[in-house]
C-alpha positions as CSV (number, residue, x, y, z in Angstrom):
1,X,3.8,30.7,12.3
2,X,6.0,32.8,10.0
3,X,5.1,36.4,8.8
4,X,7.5,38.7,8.0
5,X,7.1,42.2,7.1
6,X,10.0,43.9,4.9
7,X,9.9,47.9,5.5
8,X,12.1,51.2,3.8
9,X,12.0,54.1,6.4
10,X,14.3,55.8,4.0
11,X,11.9,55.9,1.0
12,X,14.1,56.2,-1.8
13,X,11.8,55.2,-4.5
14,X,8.1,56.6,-5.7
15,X,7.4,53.5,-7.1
16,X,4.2,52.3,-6.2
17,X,4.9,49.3,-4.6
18,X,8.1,50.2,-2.5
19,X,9.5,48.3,0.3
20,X,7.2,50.3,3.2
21,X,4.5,48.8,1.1
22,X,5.5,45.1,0.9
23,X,4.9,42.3,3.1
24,X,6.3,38.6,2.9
25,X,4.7,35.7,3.7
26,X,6.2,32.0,3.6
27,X,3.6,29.3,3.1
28,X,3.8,25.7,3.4
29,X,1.7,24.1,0.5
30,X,0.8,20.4,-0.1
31,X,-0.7,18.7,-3.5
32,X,1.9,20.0,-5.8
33,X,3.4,16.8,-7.5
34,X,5.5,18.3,-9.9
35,X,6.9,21.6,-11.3
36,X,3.8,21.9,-13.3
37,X,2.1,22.0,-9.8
38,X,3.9,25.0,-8.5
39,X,3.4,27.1,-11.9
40,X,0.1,26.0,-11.0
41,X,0.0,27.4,-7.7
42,X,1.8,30.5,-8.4
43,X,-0.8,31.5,-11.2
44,X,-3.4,31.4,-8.6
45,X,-1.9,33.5,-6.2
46,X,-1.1,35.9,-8.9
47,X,-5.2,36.2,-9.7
48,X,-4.8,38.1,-6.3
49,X,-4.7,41.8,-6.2
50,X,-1.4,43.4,-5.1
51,X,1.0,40.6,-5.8
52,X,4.7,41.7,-6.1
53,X,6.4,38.0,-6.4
54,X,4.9,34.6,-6.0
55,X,8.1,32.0,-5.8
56,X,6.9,28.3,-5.6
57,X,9.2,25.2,-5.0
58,X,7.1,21.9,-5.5
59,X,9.9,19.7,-4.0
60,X,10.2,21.6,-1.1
61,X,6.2,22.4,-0.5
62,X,7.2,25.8,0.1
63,X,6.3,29.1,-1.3
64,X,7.5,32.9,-0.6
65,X,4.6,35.3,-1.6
66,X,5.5,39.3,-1.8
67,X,2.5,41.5,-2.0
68,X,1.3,45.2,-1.2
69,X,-0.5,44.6,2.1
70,X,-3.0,47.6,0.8
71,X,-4.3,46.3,-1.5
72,X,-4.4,42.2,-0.8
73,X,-3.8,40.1,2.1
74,X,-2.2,37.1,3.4
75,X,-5.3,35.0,4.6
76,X,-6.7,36.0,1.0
77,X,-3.7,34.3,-1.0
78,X,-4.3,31.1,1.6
79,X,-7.7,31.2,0.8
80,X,-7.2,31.5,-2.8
81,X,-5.2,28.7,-3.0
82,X,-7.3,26.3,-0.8
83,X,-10.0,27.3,-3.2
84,X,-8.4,25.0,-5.7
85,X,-9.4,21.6,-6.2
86,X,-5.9,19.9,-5.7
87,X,-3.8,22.2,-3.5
88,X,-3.9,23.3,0.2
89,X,-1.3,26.0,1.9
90,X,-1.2,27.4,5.2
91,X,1.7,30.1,6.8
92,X,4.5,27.9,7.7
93,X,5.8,27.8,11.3
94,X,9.2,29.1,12.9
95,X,11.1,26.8,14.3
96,X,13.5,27.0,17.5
97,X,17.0,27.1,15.6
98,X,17.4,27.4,12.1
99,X,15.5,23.7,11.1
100,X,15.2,22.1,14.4
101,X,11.5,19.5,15.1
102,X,10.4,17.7,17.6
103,X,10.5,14.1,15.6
104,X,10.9,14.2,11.6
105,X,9.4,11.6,9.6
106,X,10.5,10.4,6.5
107,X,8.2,8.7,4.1
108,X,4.7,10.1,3.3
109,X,2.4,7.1,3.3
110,X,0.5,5.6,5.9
111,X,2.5,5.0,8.5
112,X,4.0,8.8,7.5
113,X,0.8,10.2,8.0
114,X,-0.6,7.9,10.9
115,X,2.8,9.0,12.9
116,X,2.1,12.8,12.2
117,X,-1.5,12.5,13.5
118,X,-0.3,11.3,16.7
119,X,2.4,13.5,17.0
120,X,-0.2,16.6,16.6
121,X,-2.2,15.5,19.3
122,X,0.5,15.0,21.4
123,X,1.4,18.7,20.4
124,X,5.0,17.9,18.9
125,X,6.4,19.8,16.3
126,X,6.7,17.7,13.4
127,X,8.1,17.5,10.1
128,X,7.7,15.3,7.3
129,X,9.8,14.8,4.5
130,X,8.9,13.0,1.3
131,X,10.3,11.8,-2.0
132,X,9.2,9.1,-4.8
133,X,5.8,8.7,-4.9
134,X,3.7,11.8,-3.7
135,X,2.4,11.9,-0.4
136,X,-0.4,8.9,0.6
137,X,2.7,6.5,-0.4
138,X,2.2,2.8,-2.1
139,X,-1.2,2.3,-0.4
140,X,-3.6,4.8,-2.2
141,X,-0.8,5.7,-5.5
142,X,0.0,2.4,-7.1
143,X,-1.0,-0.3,-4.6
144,X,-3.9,-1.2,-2.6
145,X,-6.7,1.5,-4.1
146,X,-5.6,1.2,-7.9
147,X,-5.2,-2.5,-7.5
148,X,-8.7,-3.1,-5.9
149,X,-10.4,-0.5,-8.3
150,X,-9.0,-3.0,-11.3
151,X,-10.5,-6.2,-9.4
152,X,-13.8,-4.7,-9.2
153,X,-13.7,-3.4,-12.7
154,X,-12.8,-7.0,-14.3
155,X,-15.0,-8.7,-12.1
156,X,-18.1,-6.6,-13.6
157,X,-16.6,-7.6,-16.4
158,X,-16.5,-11.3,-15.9
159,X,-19.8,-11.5,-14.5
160,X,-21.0,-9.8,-17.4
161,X,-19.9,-12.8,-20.0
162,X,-20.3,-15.8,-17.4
163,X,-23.5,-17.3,-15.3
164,X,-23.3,-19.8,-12.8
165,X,-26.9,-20.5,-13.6
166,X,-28.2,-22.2,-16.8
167,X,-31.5,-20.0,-16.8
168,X,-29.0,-16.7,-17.1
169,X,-27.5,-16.2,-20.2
170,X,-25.4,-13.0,-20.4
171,X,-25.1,-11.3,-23.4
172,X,-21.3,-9.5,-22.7
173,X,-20.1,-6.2,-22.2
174,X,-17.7,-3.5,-23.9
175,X,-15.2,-2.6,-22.2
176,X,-13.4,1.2,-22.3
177,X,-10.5,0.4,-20.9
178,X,-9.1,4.3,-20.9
179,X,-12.0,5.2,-19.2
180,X,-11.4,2.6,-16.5
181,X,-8.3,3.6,-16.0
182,X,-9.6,7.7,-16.5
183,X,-11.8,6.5,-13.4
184,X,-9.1,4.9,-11.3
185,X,-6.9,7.9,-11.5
186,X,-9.9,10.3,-10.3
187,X,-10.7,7.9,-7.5
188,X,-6.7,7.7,-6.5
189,X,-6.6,11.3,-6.6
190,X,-10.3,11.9,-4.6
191,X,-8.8,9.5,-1.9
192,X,-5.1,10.9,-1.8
193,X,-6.5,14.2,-1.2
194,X,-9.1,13.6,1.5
195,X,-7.7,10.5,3.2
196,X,-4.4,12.1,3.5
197,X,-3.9,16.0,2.8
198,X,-7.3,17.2,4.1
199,X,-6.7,15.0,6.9
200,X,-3.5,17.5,8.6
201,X,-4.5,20.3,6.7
202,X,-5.5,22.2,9.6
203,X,-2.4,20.7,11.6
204,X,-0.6,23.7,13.4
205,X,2.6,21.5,14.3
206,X,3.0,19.8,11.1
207,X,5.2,20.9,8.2
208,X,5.5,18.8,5.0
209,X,7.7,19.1,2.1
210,X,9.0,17.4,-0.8
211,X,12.6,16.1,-1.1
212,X,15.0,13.2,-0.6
213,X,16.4,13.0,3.0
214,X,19.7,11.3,4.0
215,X,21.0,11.0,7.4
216,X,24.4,13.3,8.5
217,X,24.5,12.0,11.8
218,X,22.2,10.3,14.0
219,X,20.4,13.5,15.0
220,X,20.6,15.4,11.5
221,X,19.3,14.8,8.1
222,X,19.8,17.0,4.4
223,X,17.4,17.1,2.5
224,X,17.9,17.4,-1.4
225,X,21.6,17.6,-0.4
226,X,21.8,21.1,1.2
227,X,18.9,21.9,3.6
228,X,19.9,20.9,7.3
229,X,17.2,19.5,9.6
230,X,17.3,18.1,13.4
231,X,15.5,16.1,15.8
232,X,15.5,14.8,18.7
233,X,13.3,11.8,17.5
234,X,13.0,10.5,13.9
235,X,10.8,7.8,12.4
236,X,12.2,6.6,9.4
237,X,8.6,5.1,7.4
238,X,9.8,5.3,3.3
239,X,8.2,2.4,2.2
240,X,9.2,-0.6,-0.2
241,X,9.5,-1.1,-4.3
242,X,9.6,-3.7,-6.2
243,X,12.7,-5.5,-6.4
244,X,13.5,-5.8,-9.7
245,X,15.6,-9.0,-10.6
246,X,19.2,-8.8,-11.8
247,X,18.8,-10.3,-15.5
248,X,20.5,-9.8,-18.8
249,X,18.6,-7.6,-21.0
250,X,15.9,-7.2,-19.0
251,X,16.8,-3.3,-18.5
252,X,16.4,-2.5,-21.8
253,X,12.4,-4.1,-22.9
254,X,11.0,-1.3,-21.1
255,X,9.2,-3.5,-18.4
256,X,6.3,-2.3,-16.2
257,X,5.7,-2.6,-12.5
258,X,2.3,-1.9,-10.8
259,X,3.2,1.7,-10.7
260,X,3.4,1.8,-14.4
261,X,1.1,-0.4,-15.3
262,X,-1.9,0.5,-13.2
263,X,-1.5,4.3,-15.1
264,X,-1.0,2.4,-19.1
265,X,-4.5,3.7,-20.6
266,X,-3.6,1.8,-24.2
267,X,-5.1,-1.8,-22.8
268,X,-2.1,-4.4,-23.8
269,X,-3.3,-7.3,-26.0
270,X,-0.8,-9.7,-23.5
271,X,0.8,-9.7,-20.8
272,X,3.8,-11.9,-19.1
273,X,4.0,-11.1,-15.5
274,X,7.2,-12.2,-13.5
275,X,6.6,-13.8,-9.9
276,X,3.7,-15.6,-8.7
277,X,3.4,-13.9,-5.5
278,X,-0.1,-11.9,-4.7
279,X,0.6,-9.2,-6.1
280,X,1.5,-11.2,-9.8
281,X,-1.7,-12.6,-9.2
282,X,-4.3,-10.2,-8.4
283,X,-2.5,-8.3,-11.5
284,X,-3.1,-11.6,-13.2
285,X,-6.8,-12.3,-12.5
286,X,-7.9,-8.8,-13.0
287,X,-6.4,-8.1,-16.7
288,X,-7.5,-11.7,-18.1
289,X,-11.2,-10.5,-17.2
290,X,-10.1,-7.1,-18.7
291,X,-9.6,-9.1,-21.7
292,X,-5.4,-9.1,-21.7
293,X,-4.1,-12.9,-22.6
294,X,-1.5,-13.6,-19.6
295,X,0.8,-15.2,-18.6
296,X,2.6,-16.2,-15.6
297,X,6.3,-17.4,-15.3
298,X,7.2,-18.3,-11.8
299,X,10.5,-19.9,-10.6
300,X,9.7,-22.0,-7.5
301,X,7.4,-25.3,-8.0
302,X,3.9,-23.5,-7.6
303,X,2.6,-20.0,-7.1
304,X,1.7,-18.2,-3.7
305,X,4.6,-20.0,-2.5
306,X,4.3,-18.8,0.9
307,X,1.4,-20.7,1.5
308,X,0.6,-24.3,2.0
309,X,0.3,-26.4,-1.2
310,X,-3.3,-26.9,-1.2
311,X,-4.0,-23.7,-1.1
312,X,-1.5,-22.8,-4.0
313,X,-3.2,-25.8,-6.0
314,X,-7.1,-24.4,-5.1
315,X,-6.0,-21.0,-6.4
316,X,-4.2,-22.0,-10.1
317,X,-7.0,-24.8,-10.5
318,X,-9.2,-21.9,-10.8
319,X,-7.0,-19.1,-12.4
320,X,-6.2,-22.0,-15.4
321,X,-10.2,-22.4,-16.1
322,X,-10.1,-19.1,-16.8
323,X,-7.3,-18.9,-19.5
324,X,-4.2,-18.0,-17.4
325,X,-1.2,-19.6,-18.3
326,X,1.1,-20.8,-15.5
327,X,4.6,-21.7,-15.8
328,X,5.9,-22.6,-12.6
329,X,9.4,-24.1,-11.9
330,X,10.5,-21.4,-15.3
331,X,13.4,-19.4,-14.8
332,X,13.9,-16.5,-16.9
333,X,17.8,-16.1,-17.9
334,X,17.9,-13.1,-20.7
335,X,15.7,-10.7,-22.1
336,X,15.9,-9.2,-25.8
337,X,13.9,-7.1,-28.1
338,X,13.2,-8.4,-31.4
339,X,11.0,-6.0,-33.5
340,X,7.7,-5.2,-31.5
341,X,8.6,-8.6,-29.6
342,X,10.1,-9.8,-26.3
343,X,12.1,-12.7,-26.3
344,X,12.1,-14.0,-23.0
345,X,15.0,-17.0,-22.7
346,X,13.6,-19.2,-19.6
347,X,15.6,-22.2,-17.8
348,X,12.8,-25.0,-18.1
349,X,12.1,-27.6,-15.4
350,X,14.1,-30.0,-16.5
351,X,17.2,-27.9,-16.9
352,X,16.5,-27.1,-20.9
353,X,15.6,-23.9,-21.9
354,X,13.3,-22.4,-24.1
355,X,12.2,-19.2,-25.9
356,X,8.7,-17.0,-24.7
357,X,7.6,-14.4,-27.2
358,X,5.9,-11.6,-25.6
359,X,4.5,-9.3,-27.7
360,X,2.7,-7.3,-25.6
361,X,4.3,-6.1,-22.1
362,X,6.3,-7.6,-19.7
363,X,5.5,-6.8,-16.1
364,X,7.8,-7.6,-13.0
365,X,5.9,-9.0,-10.0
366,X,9.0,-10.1,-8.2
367,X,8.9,-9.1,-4.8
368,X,9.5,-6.1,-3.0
369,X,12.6,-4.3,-1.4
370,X,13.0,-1.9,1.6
371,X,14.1,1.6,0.1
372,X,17.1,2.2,2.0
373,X,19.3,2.9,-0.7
374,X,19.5,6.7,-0.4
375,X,19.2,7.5,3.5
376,X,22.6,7.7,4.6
377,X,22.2,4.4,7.2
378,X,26.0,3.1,6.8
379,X,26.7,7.0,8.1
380,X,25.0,6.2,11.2
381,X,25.5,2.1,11.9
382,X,22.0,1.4,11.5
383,X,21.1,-2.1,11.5
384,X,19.3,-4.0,8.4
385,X,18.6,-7.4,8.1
386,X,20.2,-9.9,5.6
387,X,16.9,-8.8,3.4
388,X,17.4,-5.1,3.7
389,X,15.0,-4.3,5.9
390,X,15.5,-2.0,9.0
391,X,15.6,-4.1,11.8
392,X,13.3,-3.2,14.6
393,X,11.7,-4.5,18.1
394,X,7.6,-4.8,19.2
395,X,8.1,-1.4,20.4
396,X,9.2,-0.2,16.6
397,X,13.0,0.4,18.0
398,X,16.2,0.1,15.6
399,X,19.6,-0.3,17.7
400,X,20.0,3.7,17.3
401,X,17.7,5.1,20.6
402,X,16.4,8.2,19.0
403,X,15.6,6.1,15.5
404,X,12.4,4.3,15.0
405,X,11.3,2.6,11.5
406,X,7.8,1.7,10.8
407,X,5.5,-0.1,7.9
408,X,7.1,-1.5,4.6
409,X,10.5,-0.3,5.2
410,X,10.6,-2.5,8.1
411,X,11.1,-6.1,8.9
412,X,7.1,-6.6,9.6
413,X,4.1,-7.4,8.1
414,X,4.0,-5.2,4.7
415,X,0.2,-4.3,4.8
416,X,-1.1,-1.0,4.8
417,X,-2.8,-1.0,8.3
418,X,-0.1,-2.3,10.1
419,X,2.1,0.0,8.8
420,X,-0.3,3.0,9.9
421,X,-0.4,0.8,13.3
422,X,3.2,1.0,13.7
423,X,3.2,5.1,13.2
424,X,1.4,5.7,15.8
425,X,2.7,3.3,18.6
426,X,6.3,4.7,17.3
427,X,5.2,8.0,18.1
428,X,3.5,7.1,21.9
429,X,6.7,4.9,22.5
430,X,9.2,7.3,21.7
431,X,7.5,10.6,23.0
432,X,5.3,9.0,26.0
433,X,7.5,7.0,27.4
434,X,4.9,3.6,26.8
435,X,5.9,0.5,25.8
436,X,3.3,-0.4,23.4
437,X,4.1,-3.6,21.3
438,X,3.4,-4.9,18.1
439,X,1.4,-8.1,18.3
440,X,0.7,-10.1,15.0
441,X,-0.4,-13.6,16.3
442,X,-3.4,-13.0,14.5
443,X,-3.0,-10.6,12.3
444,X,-5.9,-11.2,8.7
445,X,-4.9,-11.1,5.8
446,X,-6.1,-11.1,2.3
447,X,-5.3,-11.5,-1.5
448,X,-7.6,-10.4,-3.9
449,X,-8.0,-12.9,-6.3
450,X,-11.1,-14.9,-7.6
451,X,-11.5,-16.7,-5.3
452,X,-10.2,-14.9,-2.6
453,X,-7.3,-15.8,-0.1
454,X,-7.5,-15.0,3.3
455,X,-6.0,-16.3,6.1
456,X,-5.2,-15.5,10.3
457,X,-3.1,-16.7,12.5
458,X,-0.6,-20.4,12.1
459,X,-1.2,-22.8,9.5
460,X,0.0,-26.6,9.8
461,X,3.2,-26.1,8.7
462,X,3.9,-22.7,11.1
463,X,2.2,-25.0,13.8
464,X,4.7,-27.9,13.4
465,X,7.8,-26.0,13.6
466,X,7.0,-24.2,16.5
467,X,6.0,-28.1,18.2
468,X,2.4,-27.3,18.7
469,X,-0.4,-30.5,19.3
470,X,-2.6,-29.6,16.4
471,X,-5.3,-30.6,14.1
472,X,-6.6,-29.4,11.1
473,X,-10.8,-29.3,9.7
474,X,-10.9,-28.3,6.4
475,X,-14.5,-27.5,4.7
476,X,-15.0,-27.8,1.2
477,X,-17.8,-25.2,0.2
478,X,-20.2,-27.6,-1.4
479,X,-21.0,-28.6,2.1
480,X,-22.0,-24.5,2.9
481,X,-25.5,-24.1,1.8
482,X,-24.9,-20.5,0.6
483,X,-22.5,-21.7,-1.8
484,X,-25.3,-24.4,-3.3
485,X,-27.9,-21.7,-3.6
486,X,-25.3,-19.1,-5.2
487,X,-24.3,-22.7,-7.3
488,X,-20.6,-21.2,-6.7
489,X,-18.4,-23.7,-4.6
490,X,-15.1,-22.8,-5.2
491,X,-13.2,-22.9,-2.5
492,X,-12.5,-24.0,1.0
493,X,-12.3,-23.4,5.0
494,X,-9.6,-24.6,7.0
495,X,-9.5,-24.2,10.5
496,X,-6.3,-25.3,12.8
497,X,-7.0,-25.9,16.7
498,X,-4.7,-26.5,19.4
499,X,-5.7,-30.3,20.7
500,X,-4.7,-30.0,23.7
501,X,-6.5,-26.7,24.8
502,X,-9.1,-26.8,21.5
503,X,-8.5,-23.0,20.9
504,X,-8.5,-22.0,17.0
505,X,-5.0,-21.5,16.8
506,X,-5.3,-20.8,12.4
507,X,-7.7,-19.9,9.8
508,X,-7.1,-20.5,6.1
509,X,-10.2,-19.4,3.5
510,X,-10.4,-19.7,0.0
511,X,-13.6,-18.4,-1.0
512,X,-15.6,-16.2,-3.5
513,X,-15.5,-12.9,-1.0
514,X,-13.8,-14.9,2.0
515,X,-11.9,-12.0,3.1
516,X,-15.6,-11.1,4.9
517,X,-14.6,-13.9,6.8
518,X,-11.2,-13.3,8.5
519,X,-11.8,-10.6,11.0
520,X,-14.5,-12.9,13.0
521,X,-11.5,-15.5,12.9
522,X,-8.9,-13.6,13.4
523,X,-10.8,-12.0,16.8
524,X,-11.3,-15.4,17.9
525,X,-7.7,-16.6,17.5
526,X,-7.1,-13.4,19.6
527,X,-9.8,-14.3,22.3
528,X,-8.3,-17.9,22.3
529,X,-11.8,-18.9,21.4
530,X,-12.4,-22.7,21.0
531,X,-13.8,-24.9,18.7
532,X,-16.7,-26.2,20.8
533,X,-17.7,-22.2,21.1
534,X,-17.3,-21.8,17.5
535,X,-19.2,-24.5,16.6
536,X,-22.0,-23.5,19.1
537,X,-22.6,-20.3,18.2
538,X,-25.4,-19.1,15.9
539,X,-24.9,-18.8,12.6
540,X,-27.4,-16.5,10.2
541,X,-28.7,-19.5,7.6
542,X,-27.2,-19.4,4.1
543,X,-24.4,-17.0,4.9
544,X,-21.2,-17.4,4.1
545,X,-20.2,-17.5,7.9
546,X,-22.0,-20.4,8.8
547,X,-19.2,-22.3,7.0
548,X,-17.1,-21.1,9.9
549,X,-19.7,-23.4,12.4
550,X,-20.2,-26.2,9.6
551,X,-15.6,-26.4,9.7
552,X,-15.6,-26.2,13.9
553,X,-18.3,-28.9,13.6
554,X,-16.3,-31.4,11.1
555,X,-13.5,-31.7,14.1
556,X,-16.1,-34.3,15.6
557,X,-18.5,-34.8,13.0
558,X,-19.5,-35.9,9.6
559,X,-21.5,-32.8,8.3
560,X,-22.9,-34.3,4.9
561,X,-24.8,-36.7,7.5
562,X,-26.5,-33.2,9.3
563,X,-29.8,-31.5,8.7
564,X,-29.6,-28.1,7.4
565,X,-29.0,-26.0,10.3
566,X,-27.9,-28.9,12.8
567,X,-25.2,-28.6,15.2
């Protein structure tokens, strides 16, 4: 901790707050986002009695208080500011050497915050540095939590206008699309705060500040390009944007990302989204039902790409019936502005091209990139791969020993709770000497659409290239009673086994809510359970989950020919 006192033996002065009257206190403070935040801040501790100065730097997350230690007192500034709905400070600690830390982490997302938890509870001193997005990172700012809160809202929405059953007629809905967005904001800032800041607020090892960070050497990093830091272990955790596409004009249309758009409180009449990936289409799905025409231009032959084709052709079969238009195999060549219109010049399947008009908003879904750009790694011969991301090991390891990279930044996964996964085995490997390892084989995931996505483990074409004996069930879910009764059968179950050992080697699922579904899967690709178990167990009757039995049983068997219930 750091608390200085500044004293005058000499007394020249009868002012009434002279130096032998004056402490100083330097506080570390988190929640401040902007410059508007530390005027903020610095208002607050002036509502105290006996302030002399109050000087906050938001970027930093620092603040040096003077005040007459007669008449007001450090814990009461602290207090006053923790008071406040949105901003937390506590003294800030000394430090062996000028800026010198145990490990400093840079990035202030998941895996940021996952490494820093570990680190505290392996008593390190710790520093984390952050820049771009405040701290919580993609997850709960502009991904995962904003996204999701969407979904939900435009599938009240759609289930307020549509009925699978002809006895239920709805009668619609009005939508306040400001106020949706009002609400997503509130609930991005409830979660930031107590998912993240509260979380280390208490920390006595951790110190956080704002700034850009760029390596010197291996073992030193300036922040903001003048304040020196050192460590003898670093974990490098800054996250991924979306690559943007190099194409004429399209700089100048004022194009949104999912940053931007999830904070646009005017609803746009259209939308053209750019890439057919998941994020493109949960974006997709979720403002159609929000009542924004969209389309999608994609430039390989289907969308979801990185899936097998039946999966990609389930998934538009659906988004189409509900008014999306797909353009797949479209290239877009040149962008230009033509009153409150985009042109948008596309390269057409068969090698003509056309003109889009988009007169609404154009919104670039094309992928993400590692941000790299600004940290200094040609200074220090780290290694990136062909994509740009930082290359690491199981253990988390880049080919510098005292580096370690983790979550979006790095070449694995890019899903939120791998990436807080990867903070905290960087951490033990690095500071306990354990080799903990990374193990994906049968890692679940999901996308978010209508019907949702989700999958575990190897699918056929992953199975064949690596020469494994396998066969595939797949489970259309008019055969899953739950499905019937909910008159909702969109959708399918595909299981992969291994035929020489029968283990469930894959898990595809494309159902209303099948992301319910992966974790039982993805546990049993795990356990190497096999098919016969699977298809043996008990099932609860009309759930969902029984279509896992009614799949494991169409390996050997007919299941249209089986009494509800059979096995």
């Amino acid at each position: 901790m750091s608390f200085f006192k500044k004293s005058n033996a000499d007394n020249k002065s009868d002012n009434t707050q002279n130096d032998a009257q004056q402490e100083k206190i330097l506080l570390k403070i988190t929640g401040m986002t902007c410059e508007h935040c530390a005027r903020t801040v610095e208002k607050i501790i002036h509502s105290n009695p006996g302030i002399v100065s109050a000087n906050v730097q938001f970027q930093e997350g620092k603040g040096e208080v003077v005040f007459n230690p007669e008449t007001g007192s450090a814990d009461a500034i602290i207090a006053s500011i923790n008071r406040s709905a949105s901003y937390r400070a506590q003294k800030n600690q000394s430090v062996s050497g000028a800026h010198h830390f145990d490990l400093i982490i840079i990035g202030g997302g998941s895996a940021a915050f996952s490494a820093a938890i570990q680190a505290e509870s392996l008593g390190l001193s710790t520093l984390m540095v952050n820049a771009g997005l405040p701290f919580g990172g993609t997850c709960v700012n502009v991904g995962c939590v904003p996204s999701k809160t969407l979904i939900r809202a435009a599938e009240a929405a759609y289930h307020a206008s549509h009925s699978n059953f002809s006895g239920i007629k709805p009668k619609g809905f009005d939508i306040d699309f400001a106020q949706v967005i009002k609400d997503k904001k509130a609930l991005v800032h409830t979660l930031q705060q107590k998912k993240y800041i509260d979380v280390v607020q208490d920390f006595k090892q951790l110190t956080m500040i704002n700034g850009w960070a760029g390596f010197e050497d291996a073992k030193t990093i300036v922040v903001n390009g003048k304040d020196k830091y050192t460590a003898l272990k670093f974990i490098i955790a800054t996250g991924a944007t979306t690559n943007v596409p190099n194409i004429e004009g399209l700089d100048s249309i004022g194009y949104l990302t999912n940053v931007s758009l999830f904070d646009l409180e005017e609803q746009p009449t259209s939308i053209t989204i750019m890439g057919a990936g998941y994020i493109g289409l949960e974006i997709a799905m979720a403002y159609n039902r929000l009542g924004t025409k969209v389309r999608i231009i994609e430039f390989t032959d289907r969308v979801l790409r990185t899936q097998t084709p039946d999966i990609s052709e389930e998934i538009e079969k659906h988004m189409r019936n509900e008014g999306i238009e797909i353009l797949p195999n479209f290239r877009a060549v040149k962008f230009e502005k033509s009153g409150n219109n985009t042109i948008i010049h596309c390269k057409c399947p068969d090698g003509s091209f056309t003109q889009l008009i988009e007169p609404g908003k154009v919104v670039v879904a094309s992928g993400t990139k590692a941000n790299t750009e600004k940290l200094g790694l040609e200074k220090i011969g780290l290694q990136l791969t062909p994509k740009g991301h930082i290359q690491v090991n199981a253990m988390m390891e880049t080919n510098l020993p005292n580096i370690y990279a983790v979550g979006d930044v790095a070449n694995t996964p890019a899903f939120v709770y791998t990436a807080a996964y990867e903070g905290k085995i960087a951490v033990e490997n690095a500071f306990t000497g354990s080799e903990n390892k990374t193990d994906y084989a049968a890692l679940p995931w999901v996308v978010f659409t209508d019907p949702q996505i989700a999958g575990a483990g190897l699918d056929e074409a992953q199975a064949a290239a690596l020469n494994i004996p396998f066969e595939v069930s797949k489970l259309t879910l008019d055969n899953v009673p739950r499905s019937l009764a909910a008159n909702d059968t969109r959708g399918f179950i595909k299981l992969i086994r291994n035929k020489e050992t029968d283990a469930l080697i894959g898990a595809r699922v494309v159902a209303p809510e099948g992301g319910e579904l992966i974790e039982l899967l993805s546990m049993a690709i795990q356990q190497k359970t096999t098919i016969k178990t699977l298809a043996e167990n008990l099932y609860p009757y009309l759930t969902l989950g029984e279509g896992i039995k009614l799949a494991a049983i169409t390996f050997g068997k007919d299941v249209a020919k089986l009494s509800c219930c059979a096995s």
